[in-house]
N, C-alpha and C positions, 0 to 999 in steps of 0.2 A: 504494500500500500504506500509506505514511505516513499519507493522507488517511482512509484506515478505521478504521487502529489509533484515531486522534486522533478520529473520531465515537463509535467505540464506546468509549474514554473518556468522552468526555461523556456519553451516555448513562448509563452505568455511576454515574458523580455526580451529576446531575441529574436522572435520571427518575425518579417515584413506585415506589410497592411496591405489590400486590395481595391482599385479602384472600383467602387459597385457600377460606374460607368463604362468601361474600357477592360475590365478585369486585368490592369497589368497590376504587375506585383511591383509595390514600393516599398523601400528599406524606409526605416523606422526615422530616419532622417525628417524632420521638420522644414527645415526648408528645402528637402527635393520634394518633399510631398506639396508644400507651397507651391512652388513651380509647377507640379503636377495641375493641380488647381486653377491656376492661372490657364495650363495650354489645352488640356483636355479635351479633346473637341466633341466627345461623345456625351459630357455635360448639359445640359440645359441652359442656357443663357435667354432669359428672355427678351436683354435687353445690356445696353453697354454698363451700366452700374453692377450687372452681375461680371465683376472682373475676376475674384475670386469665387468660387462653386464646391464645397466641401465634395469630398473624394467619398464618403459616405454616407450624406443625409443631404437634405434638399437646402441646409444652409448656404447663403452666400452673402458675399461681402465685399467692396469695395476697399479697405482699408486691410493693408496688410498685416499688421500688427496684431489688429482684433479677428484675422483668419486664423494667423498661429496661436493664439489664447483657445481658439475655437477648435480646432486641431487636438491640440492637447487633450480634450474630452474623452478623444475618440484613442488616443495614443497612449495615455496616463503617464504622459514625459510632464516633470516635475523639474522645471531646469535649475529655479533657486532656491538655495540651499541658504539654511539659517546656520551665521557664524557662532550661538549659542548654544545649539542642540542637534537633533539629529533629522526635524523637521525639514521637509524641504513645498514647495511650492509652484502653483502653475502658473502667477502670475507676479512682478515683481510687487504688487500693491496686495495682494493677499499674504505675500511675504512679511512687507511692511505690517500690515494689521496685526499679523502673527506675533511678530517681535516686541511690540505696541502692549499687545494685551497678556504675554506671558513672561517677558524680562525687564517688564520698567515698572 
């Protein structure tokens, strides 16, 4: 049992993600999955403000920034990391909150 828990963890952190548009397979990478987003052409686009088009849900967004926070949902990439503890976070202002309400 311990041996499956422990593969399907890895799995779980190491394997790519899948365009539900195009079925290509992307590496875990945030911003080639961005880029993915952007060029996609099997995407939906209804209209030029959908610049970005999530790789898995009918999300989109103009604003680069708030596509990789978006991203993240689907990835559970946690980029910063609390200089306190062992906490880390998906966005640098839930970061801030965190440090905010549990080291001051």
């Amino acid at each position: 049992m311990f041996g499956y828990i422990f593969y399907c963890l890895f799995i779980m952190n190491f394997s790519d993600v899948t365009c539900s548009y195009c079925l290509e397979h992307l590496s875990m990478d945030t911003e080639l999955i961005l880029a993915h987003c952007k060029k996609c052409s099997n995407m939906p686009r209804a209209d030029s403000s959908h610049l970005y088009v999530c790789f898995k849900c009918k999300y989109h967004q103009y604003n680069s920034d708030r596509m990789k926070r978006h991203i993240r949902t689907h990835t559970g990439e946690k980029p910063f990391k609390c200089h306190f503890c062992a906490h880390s976070a998906t966005s640098k202002s839930n970061l801030k909150t965190h440090v905010m309400v549990k080291h001051q």
